[in-house]
C-alpha positions as CSV (number, residue, x, y, z in Angstrom):
1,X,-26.0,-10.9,16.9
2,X,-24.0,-14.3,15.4
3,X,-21.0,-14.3,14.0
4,X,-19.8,-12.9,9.8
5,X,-17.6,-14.6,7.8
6,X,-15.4,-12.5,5.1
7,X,-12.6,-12.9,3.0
8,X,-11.7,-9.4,1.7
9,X,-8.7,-9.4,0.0
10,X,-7.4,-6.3,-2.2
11,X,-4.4,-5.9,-4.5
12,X,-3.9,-2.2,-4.3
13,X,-1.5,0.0,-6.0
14,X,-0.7,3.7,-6.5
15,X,1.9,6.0,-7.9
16,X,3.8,8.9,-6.8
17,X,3.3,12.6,-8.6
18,X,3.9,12.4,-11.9
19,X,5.6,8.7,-11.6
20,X,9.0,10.9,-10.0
21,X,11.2,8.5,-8.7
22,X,10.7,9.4,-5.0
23,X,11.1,6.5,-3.0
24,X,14.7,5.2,-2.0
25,X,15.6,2.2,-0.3
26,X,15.4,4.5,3.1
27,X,12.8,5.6,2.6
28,X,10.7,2.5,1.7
29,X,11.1,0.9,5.2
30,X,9.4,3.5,6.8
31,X,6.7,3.7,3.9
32,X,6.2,0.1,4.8
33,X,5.6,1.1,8.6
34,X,3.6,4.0,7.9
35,X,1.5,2.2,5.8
36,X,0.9,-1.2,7.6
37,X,0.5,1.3,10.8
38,X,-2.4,2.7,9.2
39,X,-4.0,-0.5,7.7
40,X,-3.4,-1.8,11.4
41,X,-5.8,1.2,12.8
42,X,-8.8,-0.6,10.1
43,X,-8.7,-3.5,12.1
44,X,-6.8,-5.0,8.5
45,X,-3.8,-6.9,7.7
46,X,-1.0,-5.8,5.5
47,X,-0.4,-9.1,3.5
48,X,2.3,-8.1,1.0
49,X,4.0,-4.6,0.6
50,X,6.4,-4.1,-3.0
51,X,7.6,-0.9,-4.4
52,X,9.9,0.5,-7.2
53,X,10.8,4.2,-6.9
54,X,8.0,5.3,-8.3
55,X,4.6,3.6,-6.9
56,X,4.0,0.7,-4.4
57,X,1.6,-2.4,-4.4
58,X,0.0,-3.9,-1.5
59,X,-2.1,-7.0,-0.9
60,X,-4.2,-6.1,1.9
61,X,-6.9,-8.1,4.2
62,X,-9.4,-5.1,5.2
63,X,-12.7,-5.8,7.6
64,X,-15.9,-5.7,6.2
65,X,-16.4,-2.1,7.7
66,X,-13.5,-0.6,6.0
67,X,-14.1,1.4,2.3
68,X,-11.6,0.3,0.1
69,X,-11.3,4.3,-1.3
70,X,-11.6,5.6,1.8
71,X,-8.5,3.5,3.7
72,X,-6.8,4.2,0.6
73,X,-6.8,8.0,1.1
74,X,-6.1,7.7,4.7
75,X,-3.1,5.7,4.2
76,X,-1.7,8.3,1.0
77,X,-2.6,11.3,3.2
78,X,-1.0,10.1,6.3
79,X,2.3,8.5,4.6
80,X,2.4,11.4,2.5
81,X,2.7,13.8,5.2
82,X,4.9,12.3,7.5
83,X,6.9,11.7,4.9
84,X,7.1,15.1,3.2
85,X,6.8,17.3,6.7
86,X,8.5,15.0,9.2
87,X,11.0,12.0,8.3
88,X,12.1,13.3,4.7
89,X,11.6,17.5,4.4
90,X,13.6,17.8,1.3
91,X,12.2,15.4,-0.7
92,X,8.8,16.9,-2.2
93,X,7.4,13.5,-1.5
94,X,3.6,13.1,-2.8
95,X,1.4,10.7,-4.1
96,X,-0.1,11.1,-7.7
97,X,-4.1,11.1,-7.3
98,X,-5.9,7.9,-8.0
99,X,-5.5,4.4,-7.1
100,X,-5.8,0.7,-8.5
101,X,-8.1,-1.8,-6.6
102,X,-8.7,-5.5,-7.6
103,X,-10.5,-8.2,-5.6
104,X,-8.4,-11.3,-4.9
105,X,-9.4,-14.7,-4.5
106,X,-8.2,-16.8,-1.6
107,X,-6.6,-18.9,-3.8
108,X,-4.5,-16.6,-5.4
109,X,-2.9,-15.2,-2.8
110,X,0.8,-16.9,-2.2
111,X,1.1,-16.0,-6.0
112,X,0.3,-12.4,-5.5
113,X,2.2,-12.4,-2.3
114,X,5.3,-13.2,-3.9
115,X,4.8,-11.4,-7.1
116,X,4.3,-8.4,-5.0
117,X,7.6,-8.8,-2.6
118,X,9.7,-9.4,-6.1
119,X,8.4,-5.7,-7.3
120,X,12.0,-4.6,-8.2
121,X,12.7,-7.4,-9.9
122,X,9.9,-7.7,-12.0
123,X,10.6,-4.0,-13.3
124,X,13.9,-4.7,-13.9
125,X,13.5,-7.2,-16.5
């Protein structure tokens, strides 16, 4: 079989339950890791991670074999419960159901990139 050629990149974001303010400073680097660990599994590359307290966005390269909803749900079941059960037992952590997904161009993506890192700020103004 030759080779394939794809440029699959995703701007994804997603809330916590009920938009609580769950996610601390702490607790965002290993949300990051959890996260990327996951996308890493796919055979995808975590791009650009961003949160506020209360949902995170990610700019994500996945492989063409990878469902968008289904990596998705891995990655908010896993983080959830490692979160919730493991690093963080008192914190009720859990993600609201649902999900945002829009294609991105190649062309696009420094902008996104950096618009994505600057997630605090841009919620602060």
């Amino acid at each position: 079989m030759g080779s394939s050629y794809h440029q699959l990149y995703y701007h994804l974001v997603w809330s916590t339950y009920r938009r609580h303010e769950l996610i601390n400073v702490e607790m965002e680097q290993d949300l990051k890791r959890l996260i990327q660990d996951k996308i890493i599994e796919h055979k995808s590359e975590l791009l650009s991670f961003g949160c506020t307290t209360d949902h995170v966005h990610l700019l994500v390269r996945l492989h063409p074999a990878v469902c968008v909803s289904g990596i998705v749900g891995e990655i908010k079941e896993y983080s959830s419960y490692v979160l919730a059960n493991r690093i963080y037992p008192d914190s009720g952590f859990r993600w609201q159901g649902g999900f945002g997904a829009l294609s991105v161009s190649e062309k696009d993506l420094p902008r996104l990139a950096q618009y994505i890192k600057n997630q605090k700020d841009h919620h602060c103004q």
